[in-house]
N, C-alpha and C positions, 0 to 999 in steps of 0.2 A: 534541432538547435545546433549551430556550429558557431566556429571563429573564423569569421572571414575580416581579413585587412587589420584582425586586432580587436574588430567587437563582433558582438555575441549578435547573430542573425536565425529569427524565428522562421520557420518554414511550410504556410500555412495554404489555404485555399483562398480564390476568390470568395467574394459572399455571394457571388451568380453563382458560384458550381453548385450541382445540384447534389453533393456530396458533402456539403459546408455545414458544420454544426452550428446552429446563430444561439440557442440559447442554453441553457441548464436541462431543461424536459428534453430536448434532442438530444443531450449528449446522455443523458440515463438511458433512455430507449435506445441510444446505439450500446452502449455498454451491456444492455440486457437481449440485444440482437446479437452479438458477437460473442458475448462473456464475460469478454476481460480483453484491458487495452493499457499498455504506460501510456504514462500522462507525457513525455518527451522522444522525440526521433531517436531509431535505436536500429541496430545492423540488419530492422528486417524494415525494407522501404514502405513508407503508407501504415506500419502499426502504430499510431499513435494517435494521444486526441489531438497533441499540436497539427499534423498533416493533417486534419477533420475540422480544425478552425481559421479563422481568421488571424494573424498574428499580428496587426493593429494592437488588438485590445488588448493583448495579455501584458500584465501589471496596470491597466489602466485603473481600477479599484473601480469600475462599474458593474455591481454585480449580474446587470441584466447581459453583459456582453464579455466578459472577462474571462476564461476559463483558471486562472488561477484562483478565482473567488466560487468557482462554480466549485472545485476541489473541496472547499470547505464547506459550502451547500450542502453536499453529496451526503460527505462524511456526517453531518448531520443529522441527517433522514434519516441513515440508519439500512437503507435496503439494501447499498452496495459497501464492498468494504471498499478501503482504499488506507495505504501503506507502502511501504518499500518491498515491494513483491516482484518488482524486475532487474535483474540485475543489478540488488543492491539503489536501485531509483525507483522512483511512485509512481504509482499506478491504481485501475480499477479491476475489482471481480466481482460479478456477479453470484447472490445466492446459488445460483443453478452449478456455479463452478466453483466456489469454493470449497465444498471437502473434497475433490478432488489433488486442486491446490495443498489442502492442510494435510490430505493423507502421504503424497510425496515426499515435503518439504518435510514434515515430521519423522519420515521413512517409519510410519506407525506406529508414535511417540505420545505418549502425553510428554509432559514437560518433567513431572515426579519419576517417572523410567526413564527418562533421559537422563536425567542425574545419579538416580541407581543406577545406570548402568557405567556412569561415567564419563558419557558424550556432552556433557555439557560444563562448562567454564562457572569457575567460581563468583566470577564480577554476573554473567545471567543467570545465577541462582538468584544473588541478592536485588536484582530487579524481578525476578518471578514471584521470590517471595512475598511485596510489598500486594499482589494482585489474587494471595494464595488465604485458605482457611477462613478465616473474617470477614479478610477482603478479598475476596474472591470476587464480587461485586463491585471494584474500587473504579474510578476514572482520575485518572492523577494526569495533571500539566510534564510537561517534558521535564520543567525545573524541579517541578516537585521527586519526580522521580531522581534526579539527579542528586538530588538533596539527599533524600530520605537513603537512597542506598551507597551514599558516601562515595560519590563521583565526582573528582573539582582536583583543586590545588594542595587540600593538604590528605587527598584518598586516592583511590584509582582512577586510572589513566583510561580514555579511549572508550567514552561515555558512550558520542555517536554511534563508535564502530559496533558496538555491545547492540544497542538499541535498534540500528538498522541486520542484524545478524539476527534478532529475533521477531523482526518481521518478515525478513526472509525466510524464517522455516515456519511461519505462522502462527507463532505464541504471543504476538502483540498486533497491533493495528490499531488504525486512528479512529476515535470516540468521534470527535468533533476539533475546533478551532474556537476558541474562549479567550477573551480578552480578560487579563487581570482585573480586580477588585481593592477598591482600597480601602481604610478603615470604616469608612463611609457607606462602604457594598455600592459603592459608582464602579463602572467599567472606566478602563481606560487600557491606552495604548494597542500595539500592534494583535493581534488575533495570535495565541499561540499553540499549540496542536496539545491535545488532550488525548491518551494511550487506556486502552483496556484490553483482555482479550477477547477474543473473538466469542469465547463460551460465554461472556458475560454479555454481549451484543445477543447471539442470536442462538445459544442455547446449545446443550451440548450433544445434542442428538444430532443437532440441524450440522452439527460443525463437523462430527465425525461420519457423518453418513456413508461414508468411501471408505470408511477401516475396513467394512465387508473384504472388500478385495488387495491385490496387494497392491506397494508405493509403486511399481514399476507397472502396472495396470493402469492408476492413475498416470501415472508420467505420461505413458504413451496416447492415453484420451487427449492430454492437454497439446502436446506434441502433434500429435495427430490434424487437431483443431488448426492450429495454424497453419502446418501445410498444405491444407484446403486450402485454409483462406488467402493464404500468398504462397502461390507456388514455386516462385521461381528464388523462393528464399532458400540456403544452405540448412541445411542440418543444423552442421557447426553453428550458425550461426542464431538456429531458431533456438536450439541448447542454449545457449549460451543468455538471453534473452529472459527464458522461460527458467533459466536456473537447474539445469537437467542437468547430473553429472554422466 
């Protein structure tokens, strides 16, 4: 996706290539073929679902054809995660790759020795908290989290920036997309992203799997992976993507 002339231009496939992702079950199978992919064009050319799709449909709100609806599909199922995992932008990973991903990102952290140790910010305390001891278990809306750890006008500042920094080291990620409820328990309005962690999704054996070794064993698996798959991509720039310092 760029800005050409002043507006925002998708940059997709025909639906003849024989590389074109047409529906939701294509695009899981490519993500469980590859690993992991963001969801938008980024410095390494052809990584993305956009370049895998049709850019017709997307925001069209047809779920059979859309891939910004296929994101919340996904998120659903449950079998892939999906979050801000790229460069601070969304994207997917596959079970097969994420403790890979978590043990990097975490540099072989739970979230609790992160904090004893001091590496972590007082404002993602108080969102870790809301998902810790009780609720350990929890699935909260974006708003609700915002709310409940006193993020807004009259608390702290720089709600987003907190919440996409803790999907980038992989202590949050998205549950699902749930449209509010009103007194009534009717749905309505826009679809809005539901947050848990990842231990809560898929358990915390499955998540840590890669603590075995070190983050910089990890890194280099994931690092590794994409230089296969696009070789003529920089270093610099496959880092930078993949979040490798």
């Amino acid at each position: 996706m760029s800005v050409e002339n002043g507006e925002w231009v998708m940059h997709g496939l025909s639906k003849n290539d024989p590389e074109c992702l047409h529906t939701v079950e294509d695009l899981e199978k490519y993500i469980e073929k590859v690993g992991f992919v963001p969801l938008f064009g980024n410095e390494i050319k052809g990584f993305s679902v956009e370049e895998k799709t049709e850019a017709k449909y997307w925001w069209s709100g047809n779920e059979l054809k859309d891939p910004w609806e296929w994101r919340r599909i996904i998120s659903a199922r449950g079998k892939i995660a999906y979050g801000k995992f790229f460069d601070k932008k969304s994207g997917f990973i596959s079970m097969e790759w994420l403790p890979y991903f978590v043990n990097f990102r975490r540099d072989g952290y739970d979230f609790d020795a992160l904090w004893d140790d001091g590496k972590a910010s007082r404002k993602m305390k108080k969102i870790m908290d809301l998902f810790d001891g009780e609720n350990e278990d929890a699935e909260l809306f974006s708003f609700e989290i915002k709310q409940m750890a006193n993020f807004g006008k009259d608390g702290d500042k720089g709600f987003e920036g907190v919440m996409t920094a803790l999907q980038m080291q992989m202590y949050l990620t998205t549950r699902d997309f749930r449209q509010k409820k009103n007194k009534k328990g009717e749905e309505y309005g826009w679809h809005v992203a539901v947050f848990t962690t990842p231990e809560n999704m898929w358990g915390y054996r499955n998540v840590t799997a890669a603590y075995k070794e070190s983050p910089e064993e990890s890194a280099s698996k994931v690092f590794d992976h994409v230089a296969k798959m696009y070789p003529k991509a920089g270093a610099k720039e496959i880092r930078k993507v993949l979040g490798i310092r």
